[in-house]
PDB file with SEQRES, HELIX, SHEET and CRYST1 records, atoms N, CA, C and O in Angstrom:
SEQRES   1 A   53  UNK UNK UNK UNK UNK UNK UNK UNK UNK UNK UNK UNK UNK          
SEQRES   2 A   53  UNK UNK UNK UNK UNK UNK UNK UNK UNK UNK UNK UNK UNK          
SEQRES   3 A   53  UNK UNK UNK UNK UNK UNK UNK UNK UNK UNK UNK UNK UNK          
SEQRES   4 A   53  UNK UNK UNK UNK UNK UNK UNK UNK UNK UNK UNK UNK UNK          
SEQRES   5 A   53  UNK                                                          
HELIX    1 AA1 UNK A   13  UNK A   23  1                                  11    
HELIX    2 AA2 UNK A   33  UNK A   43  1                                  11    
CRYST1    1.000    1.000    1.000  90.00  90.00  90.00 P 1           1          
ATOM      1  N   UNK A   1     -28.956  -2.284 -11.241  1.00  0.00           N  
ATOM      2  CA  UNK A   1     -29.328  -3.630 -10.863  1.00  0.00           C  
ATOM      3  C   UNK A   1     -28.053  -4.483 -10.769  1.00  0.00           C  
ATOM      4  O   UNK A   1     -27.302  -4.726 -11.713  1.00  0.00           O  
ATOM      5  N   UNK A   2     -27.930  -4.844  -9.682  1.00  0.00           N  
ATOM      6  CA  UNK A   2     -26.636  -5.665  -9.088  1.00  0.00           C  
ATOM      7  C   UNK A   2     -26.623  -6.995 -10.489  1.00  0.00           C  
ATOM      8  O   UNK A   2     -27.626  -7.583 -10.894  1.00  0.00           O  
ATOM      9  N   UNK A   3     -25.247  -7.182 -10.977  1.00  0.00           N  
ATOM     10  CA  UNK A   3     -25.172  -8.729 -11.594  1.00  0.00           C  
ATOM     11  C   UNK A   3     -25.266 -10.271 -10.805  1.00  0.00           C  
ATOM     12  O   UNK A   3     -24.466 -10.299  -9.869  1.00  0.00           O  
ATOM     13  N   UNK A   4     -25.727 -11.029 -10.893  1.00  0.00           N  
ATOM     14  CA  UNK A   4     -26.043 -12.190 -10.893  1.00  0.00           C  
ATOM     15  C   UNK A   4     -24.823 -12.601 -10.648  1.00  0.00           C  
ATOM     16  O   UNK A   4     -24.024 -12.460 -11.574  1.00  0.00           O  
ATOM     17  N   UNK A   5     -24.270 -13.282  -9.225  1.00  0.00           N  
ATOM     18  CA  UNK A   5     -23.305 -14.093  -9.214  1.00  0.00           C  
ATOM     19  C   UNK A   5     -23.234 -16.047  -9.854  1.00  0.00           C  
ATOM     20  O   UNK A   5     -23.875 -17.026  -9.470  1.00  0.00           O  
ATOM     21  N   UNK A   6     -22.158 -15.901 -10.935  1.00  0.00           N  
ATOM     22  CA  UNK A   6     -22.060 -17.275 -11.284  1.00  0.00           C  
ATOM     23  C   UNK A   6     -21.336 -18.240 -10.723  1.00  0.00           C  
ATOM     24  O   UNK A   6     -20.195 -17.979 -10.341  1.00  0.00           O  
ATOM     25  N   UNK A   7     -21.790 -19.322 -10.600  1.00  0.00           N  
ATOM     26  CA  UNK A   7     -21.164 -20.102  -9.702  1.00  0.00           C  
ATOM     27  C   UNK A   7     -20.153 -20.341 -10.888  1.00  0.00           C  
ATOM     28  O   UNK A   7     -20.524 -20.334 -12.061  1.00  0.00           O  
ATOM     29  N   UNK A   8     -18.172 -20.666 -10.296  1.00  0.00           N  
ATOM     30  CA  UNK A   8     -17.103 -20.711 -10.653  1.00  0.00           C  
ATOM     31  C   UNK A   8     -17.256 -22.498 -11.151  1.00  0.00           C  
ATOM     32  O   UNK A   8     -17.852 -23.278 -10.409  1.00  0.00           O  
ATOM     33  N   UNK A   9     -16.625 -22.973 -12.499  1.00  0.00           N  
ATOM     34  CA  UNK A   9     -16.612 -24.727 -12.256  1.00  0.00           C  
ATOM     35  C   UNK A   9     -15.899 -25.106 -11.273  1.00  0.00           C  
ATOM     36  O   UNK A   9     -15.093 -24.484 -10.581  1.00  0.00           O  
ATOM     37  N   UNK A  10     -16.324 -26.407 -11.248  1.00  0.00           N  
ATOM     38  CA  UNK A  10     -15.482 -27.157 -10.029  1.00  0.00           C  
ATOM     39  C   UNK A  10     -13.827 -27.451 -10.445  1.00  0.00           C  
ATOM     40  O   UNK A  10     -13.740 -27.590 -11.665  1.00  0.00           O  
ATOM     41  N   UNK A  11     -13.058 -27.525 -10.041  1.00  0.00           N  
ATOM     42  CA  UNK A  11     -11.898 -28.013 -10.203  1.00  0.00           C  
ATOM     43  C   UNK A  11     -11.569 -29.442 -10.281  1.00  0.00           C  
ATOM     44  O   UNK A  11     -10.760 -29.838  -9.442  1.00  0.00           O  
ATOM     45  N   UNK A  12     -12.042 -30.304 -11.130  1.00  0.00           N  
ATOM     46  CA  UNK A  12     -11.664 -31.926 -11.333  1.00  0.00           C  
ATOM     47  C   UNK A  12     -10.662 -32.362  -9.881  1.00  0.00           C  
ATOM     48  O   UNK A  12     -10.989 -33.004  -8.883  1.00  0.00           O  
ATOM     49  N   UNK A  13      -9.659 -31.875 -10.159  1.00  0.00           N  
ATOM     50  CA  UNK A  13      -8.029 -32.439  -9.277  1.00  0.00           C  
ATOM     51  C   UNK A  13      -8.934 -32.024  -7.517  1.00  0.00           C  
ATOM     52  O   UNK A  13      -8.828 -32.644  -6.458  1.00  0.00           O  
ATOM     53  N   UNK A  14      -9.707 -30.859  -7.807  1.00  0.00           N  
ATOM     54  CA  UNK A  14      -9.854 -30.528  -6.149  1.00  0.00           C  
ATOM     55  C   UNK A  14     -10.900 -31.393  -5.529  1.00  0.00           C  
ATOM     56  O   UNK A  14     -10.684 -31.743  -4.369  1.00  0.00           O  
ATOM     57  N   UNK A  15     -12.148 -31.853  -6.185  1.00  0.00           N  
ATOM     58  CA  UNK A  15     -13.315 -32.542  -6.105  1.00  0.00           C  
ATOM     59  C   UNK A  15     -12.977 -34.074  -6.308  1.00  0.00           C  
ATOM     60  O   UNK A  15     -13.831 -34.960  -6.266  1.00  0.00           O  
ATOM     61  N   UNK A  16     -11.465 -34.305  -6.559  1.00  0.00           N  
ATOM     62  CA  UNK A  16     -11.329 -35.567  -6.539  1.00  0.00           C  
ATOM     63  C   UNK A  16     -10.733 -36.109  -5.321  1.00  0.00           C  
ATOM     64  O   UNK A  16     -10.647 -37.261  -4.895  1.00  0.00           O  
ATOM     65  N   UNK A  17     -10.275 -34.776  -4.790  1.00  0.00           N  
ATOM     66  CA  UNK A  17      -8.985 -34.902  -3.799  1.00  0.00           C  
ATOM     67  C   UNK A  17      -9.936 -34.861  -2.555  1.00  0.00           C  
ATOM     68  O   UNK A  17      -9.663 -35.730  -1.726  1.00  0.00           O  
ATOM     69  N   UNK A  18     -11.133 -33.940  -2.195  1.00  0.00           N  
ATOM     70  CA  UNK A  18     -11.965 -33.955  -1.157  1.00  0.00           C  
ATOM     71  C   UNK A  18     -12.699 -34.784  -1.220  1.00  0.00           C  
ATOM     72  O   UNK A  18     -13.418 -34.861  -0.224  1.00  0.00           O  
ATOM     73  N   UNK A  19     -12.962 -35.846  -2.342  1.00  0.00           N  
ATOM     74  CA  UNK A  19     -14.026 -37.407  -2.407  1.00  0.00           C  
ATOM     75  C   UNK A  19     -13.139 -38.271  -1.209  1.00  0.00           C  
ATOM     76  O   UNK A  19     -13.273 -38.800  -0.105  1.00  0.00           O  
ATOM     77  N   UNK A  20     -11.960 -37.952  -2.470  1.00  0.00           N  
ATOM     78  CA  UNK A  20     -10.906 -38.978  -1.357  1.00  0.00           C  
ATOM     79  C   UNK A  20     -10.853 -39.189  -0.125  1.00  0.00           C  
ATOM     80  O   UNK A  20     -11.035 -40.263   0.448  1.00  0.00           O  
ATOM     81  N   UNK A  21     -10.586 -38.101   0.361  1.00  0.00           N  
ATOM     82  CA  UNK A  21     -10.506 -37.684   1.720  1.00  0.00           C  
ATOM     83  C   UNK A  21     -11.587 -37.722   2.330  1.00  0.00           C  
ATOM     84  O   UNK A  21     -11.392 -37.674   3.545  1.00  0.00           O  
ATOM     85  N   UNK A  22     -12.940 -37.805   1.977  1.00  0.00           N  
ATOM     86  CA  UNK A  22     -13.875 -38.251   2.568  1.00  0.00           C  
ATOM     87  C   UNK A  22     -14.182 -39.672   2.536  1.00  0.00           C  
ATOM     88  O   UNK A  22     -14.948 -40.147   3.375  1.00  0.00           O  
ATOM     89  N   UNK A  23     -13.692 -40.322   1.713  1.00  0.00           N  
ATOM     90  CA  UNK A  23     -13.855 -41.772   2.160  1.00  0.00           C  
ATOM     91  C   UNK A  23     -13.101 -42.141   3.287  1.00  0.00           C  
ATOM     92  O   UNK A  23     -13.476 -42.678   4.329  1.00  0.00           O  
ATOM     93  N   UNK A  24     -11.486 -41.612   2.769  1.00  0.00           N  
ATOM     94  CA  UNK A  24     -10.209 -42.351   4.250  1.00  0.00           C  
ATOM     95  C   UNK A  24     -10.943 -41.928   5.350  1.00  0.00           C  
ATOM     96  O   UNK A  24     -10.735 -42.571   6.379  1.00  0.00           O  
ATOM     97  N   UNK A  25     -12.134 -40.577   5.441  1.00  0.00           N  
ATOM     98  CA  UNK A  25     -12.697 -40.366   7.210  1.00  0.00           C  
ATOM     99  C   UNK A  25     -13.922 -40.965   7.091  1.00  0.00           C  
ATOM    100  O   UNK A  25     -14.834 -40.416   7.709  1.00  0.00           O  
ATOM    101  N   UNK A  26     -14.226 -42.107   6.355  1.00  0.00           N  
ATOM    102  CA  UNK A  26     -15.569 -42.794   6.453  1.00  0.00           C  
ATOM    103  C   UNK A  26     -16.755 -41.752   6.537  1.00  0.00           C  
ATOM    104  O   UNK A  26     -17.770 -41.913   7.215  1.00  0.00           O  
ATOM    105  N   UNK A  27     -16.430 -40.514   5.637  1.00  0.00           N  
ATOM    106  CA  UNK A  27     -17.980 -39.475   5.721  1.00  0.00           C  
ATOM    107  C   UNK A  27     -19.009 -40.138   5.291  1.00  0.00           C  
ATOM    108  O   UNK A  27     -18.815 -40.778   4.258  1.00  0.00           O  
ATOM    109  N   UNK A  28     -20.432 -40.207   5.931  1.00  0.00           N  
ATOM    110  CA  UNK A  28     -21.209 -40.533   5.286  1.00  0.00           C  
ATOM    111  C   UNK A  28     -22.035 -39.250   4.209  1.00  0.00           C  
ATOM    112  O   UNK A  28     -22.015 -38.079   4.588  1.00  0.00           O  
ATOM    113  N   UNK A  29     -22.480 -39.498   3.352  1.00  0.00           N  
ATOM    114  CA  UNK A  29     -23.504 -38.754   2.830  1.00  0.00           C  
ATOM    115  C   UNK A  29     -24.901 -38.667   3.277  1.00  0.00           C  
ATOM    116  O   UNK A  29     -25.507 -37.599   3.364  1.00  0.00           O  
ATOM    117  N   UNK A  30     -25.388 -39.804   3.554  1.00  0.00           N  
ATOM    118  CA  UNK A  30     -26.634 -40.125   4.190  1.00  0.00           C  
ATOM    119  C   UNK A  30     -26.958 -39.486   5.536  1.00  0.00           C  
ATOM    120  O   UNK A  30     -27.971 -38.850   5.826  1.00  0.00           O  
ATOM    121  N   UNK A  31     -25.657 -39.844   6.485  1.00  0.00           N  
ATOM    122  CA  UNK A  31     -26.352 -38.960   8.109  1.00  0.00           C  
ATOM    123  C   UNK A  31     -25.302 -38.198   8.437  1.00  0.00           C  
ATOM    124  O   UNK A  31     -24.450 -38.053   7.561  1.00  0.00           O  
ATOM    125  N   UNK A  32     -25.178 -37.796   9.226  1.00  0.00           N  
ATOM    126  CA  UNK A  32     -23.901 -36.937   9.800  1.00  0.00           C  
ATOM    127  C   UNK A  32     -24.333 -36.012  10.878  1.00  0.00           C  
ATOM    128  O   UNK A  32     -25.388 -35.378  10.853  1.00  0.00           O  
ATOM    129  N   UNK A  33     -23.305 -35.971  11.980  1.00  0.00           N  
ATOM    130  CA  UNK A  33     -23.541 -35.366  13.050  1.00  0.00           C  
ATOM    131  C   UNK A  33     -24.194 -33.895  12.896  1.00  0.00           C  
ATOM    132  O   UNK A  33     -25.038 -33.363  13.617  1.00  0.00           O  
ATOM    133  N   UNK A  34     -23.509 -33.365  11.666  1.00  0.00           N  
ATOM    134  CA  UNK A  34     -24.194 -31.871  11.992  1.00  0.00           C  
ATOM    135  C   UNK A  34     -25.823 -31.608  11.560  1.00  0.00           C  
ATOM    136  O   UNK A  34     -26.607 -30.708  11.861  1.00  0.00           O  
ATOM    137  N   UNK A  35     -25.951 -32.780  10.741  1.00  0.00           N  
ATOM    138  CA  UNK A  35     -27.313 -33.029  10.323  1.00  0.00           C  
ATOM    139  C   UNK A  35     -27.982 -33.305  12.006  1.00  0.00           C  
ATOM    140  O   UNK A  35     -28.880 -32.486  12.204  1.00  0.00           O  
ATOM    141  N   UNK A  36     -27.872 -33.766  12.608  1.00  0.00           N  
ATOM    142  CA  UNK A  36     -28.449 -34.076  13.409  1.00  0.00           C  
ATOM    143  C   UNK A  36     -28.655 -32.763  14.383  1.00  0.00           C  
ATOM    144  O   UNK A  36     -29.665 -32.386  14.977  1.00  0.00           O  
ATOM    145  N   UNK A  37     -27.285 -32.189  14.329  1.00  0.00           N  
ATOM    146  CA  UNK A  37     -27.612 -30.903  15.416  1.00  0.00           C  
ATOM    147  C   UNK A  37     -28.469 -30.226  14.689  1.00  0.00           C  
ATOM    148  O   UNK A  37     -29.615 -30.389  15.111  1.00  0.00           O  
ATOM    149  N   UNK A  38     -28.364 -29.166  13.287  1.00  0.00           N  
ATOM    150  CA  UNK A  38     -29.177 -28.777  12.579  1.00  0.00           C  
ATOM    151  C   UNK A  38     -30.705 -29.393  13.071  1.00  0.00           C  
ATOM    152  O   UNK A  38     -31.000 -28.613  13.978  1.00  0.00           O  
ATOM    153  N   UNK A  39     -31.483 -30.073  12.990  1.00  0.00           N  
ATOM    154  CA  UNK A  39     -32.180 -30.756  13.427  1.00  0.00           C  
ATOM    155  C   UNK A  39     -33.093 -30.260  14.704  1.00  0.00           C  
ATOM    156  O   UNK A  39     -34.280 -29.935  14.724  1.00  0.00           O  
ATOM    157  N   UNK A  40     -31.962 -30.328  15.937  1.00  0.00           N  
ATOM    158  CA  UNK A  40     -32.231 -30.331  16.925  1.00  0.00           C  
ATOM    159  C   UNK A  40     -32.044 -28.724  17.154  1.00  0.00           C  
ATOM    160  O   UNK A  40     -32.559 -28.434  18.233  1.00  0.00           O  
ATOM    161  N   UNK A  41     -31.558 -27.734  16.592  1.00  0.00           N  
ATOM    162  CA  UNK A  41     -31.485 -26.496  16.291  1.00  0.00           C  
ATOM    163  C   UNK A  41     -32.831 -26.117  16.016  1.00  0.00           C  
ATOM    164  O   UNK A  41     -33.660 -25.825  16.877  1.00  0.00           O  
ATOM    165  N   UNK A  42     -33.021 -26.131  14.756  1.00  0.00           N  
ATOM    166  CA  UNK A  42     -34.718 -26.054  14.176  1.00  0.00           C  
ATOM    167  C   UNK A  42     -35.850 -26.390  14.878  1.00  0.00           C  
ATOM    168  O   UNK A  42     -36.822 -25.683  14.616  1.00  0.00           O  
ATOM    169  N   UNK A  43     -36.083 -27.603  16.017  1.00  0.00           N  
ATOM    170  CA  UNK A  43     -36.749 -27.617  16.404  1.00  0.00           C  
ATOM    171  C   UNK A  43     -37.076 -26.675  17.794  1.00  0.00           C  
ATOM    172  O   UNK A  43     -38.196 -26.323  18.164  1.00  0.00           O  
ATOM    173  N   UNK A  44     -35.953 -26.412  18.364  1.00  0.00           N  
ATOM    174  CA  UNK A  44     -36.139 -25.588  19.472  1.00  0.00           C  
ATOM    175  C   UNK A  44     -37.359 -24.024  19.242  1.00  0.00           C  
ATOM    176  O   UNK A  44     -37.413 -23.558  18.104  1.00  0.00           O  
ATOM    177  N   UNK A  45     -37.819 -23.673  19.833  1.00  0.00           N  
ATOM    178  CA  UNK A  45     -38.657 -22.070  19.738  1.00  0.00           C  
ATOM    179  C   UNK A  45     -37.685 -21.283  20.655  1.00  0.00           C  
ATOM    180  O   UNK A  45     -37.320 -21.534  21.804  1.00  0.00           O  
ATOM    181  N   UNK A  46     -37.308 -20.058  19.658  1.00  0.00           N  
ATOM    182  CA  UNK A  46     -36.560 -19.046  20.028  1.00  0.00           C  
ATOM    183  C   UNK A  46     -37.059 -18.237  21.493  1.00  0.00           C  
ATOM    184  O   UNK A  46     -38.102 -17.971  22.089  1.00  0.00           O  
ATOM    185  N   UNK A  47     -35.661 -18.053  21.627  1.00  0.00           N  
ATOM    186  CA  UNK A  47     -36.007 -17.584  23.415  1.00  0.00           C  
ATOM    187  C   UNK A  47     -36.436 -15.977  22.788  1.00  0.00           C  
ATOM    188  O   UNK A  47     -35.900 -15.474  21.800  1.00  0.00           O  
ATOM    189  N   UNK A  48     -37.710 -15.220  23.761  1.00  0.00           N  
ATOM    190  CA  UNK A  48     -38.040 -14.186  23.739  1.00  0.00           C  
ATOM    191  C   UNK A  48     -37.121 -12.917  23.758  1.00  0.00           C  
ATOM    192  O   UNK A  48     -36.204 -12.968  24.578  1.00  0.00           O  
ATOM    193  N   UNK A  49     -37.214 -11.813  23.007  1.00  0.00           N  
ATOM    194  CA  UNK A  49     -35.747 -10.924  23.461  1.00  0.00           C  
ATOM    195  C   UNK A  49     -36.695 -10.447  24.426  1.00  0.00           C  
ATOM    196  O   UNK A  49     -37.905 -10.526  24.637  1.00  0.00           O  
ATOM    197  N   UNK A  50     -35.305  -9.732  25.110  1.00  0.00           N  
ATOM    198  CA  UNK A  50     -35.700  -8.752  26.470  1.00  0.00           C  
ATOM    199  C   UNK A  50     -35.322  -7.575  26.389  1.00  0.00           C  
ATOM    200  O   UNK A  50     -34.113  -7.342  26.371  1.00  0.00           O  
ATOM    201  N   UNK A  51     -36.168  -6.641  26.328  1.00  0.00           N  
ATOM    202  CA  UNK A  51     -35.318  -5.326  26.064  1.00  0.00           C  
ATOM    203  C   UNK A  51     -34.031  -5.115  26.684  1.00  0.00           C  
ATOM    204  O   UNK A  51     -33.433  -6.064  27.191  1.00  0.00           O  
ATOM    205  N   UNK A  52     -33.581  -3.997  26.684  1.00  0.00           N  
ATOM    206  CA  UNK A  52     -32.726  -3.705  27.815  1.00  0.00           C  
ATOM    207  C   UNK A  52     -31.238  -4.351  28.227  1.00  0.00           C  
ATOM    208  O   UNK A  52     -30.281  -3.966  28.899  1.00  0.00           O  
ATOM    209  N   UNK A  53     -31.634  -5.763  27.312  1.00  0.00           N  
ATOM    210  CA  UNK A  53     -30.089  -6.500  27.940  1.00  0.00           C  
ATOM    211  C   UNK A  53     -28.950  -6.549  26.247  1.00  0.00           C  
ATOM    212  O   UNK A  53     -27.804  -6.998  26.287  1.00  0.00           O  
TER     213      UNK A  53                                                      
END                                                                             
């Protein structure tokens, strides 16, 4: 039976340094472009396969 991967702690200095850097690029938390594609991803219905190709 395979072990259980644990998630590693965060690194203080690294999680402070990528906050940062997401404020100076004005990230939002709330919306964000890829949220939106995601979105528009999910809603589509998958194209049929075709054999053969």
């Amino acid at each position: 039976m395979p072990k259980e991967h644990q998630a590693q702690p965060d690194d203080p200095e690294q999680s402070k340094a990528f906050i940062e850097k997401a404020r100076e690029i004005d990230a939002d938390e709330e919306h964000s472009p890829a949220d939106e594609l995601m979105k528009r991803l999910a809603s589509k219905k998958p194209q049929p396969h075709k054999p053969g190709k």
